[in-house]
N, C-alpha and C positions, 0 to 999 in steps of 0.2 A: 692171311688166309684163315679163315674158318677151320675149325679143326676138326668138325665132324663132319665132314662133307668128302673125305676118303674115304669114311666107312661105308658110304653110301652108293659108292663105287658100283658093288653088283645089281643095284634096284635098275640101271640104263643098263649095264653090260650084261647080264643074265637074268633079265626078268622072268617072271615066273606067273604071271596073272594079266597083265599087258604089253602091247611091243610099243615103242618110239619113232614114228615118222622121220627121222633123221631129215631129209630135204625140206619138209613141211616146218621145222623145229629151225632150219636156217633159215627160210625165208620169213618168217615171222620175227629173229631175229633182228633181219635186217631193217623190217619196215619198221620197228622200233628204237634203233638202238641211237638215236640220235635225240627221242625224247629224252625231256628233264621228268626223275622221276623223284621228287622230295619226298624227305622223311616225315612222315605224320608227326602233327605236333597231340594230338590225343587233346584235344580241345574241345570235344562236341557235349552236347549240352550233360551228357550223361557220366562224362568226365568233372572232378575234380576243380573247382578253379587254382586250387592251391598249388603250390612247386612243391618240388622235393619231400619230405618227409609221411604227409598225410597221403599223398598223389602215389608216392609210392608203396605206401602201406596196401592202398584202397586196389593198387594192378596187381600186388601182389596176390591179394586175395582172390580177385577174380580168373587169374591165370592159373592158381591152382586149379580150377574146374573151367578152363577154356576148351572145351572139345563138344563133341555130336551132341548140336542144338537140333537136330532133326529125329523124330523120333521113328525109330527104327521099322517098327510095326502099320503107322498109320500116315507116315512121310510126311507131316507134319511139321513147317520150323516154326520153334518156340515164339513166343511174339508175351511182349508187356508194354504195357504206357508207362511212360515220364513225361510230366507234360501234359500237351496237348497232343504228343505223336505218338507213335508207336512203331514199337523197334524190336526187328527181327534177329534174332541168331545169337552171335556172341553178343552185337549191342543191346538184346532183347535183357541178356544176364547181366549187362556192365546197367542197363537201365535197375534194375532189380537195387544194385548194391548202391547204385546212387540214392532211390529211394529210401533206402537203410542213412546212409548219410546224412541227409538232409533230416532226417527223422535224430541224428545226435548219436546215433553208432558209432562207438569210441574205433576211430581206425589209428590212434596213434599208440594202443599195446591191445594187441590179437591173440592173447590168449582165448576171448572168451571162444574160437573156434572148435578147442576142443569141447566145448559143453554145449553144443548147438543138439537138439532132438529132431526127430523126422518132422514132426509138427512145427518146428523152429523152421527147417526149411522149406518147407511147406508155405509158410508163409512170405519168406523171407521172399520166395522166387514164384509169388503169384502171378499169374500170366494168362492167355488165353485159352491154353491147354499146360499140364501137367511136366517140367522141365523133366526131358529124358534122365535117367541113369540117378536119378533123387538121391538114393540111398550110396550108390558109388563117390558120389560128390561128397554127401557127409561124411562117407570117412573118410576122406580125402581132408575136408576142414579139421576131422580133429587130429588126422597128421599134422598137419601143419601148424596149427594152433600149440599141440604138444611140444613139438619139437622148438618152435618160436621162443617159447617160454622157458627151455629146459638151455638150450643153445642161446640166444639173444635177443633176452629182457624181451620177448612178446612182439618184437619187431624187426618188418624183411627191412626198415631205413637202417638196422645199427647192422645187421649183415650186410647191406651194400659200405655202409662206411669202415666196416671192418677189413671188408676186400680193397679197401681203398678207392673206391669208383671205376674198379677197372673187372670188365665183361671176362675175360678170358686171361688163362696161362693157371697155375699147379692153385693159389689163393684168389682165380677170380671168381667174380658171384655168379656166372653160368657155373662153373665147374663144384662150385660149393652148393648150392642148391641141388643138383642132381647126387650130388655126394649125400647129404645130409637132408635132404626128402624124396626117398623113396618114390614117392607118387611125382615129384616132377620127373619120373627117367623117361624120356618117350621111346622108347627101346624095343627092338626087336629080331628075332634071327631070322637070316634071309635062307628059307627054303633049300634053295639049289646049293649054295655055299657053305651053308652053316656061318656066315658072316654076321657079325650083332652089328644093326644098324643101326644110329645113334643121331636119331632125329631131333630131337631136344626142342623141339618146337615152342616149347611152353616155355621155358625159362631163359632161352636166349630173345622170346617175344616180349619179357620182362625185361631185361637188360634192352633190350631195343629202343621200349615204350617209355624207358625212364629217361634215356638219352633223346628222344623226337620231342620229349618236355623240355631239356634240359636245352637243346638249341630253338627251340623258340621261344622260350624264354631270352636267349640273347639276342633275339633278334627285334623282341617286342622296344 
């Protein structure tokens, strides 16, 4: 069982900004629940070819600023080229860091995130229009770039093998991430209850992404 998914209890049972169709939420159940729903192997061209250590380095970074590609003001989703195509949203940003890649961006020690400038990211995340929250994001990098280097040698590959490859319980790499970077807590209190909801979206989406590599890779 997922372990954050109690806290989350009051968002259905006491909402407080939308209600829940309950019948509408079972018949949609139903007409699905018979589909195969496979684990993404994170293969697309904006990904990684590599397994484990660089692959993981390279998710790690961009799920530290995985959030509102759409900008707030002008409703606008982010959009960059890789390639020949062009790619919206999150892949708009996962295009961005592949282009860093492919250019020799050392993704196997991440310190340099704490020394990136607004003009570093400026560039880094060139695009059709201007990636929302610019400035929130970099200090987001140089958390985590700080912390990488001060905690483990500049790398999320020696924190996942430190946790031993395991997502969850008191030493796993969801729980140690949110422990030890601030900025991955996706957290917040629920209005009506005063319940701390404990979304975690970002760091168990990492722990996900490394595993939907990690069985296609056995399957190749």
């Amino acid at each position: 069982m997922n372990p954050y998914t109690a806290s989350l209890r009051p968002v259905w049972e006491r909402p407080t900004v939308v209600s829940l169709d309950t019948v509408a939420l079972d018949q949609f159940a139903t007409s699905i629940y018979r589909e195969d729903f496979p684990v993404p192997s994170w293969r697309e061209p904006v990904f990684p070819a590599d397994d484990d250590e660089r692959f993981v380095n390279f998710v790690g970074v961009g799920n530290t600023i995985n959030f509102a590609f759409t900008d707030f003001a002008t409703h606008k989703t982010f959009e960059s080229q890789y390639g020949q195509q062009s790619w919206r949203g999150a892949f708009g940003m996962w295009a961005c860091l592949k282009r860093a890649y492919d250019e020799d961006c050392d993704f196997n020690n991440l310190q340099w995130l704490a020394q990136l400038s607004f003009g570093d990211m400026q560039q880094l995340f060139a695009g059709a229009a201007p990636l929302p929250m610019l400035q929130d994001r970099l200090e987001l990098f140089h958390e985590t770039g700080t912390v990488l280097a001060k905690r483990f040698g500049g790398s999320f590959w020696n924190l996942l093998q430190g946790c031993n490859f395991r997502a969850f319980g008191a030493a796993g790499f969801v729980p140690t991430l949110i422990r030890e970077f601030p900025g991955f807590r996706d957290e917040s209190v629920h209005a009506a209850t005063g319940v701390r909801l404990k979304f975690q979206k970002r760091a168990q989406l990492l722990a996900m992404m490394y595993q939907g590599r990690a069985m296609s890779q056995e399957a190749l």
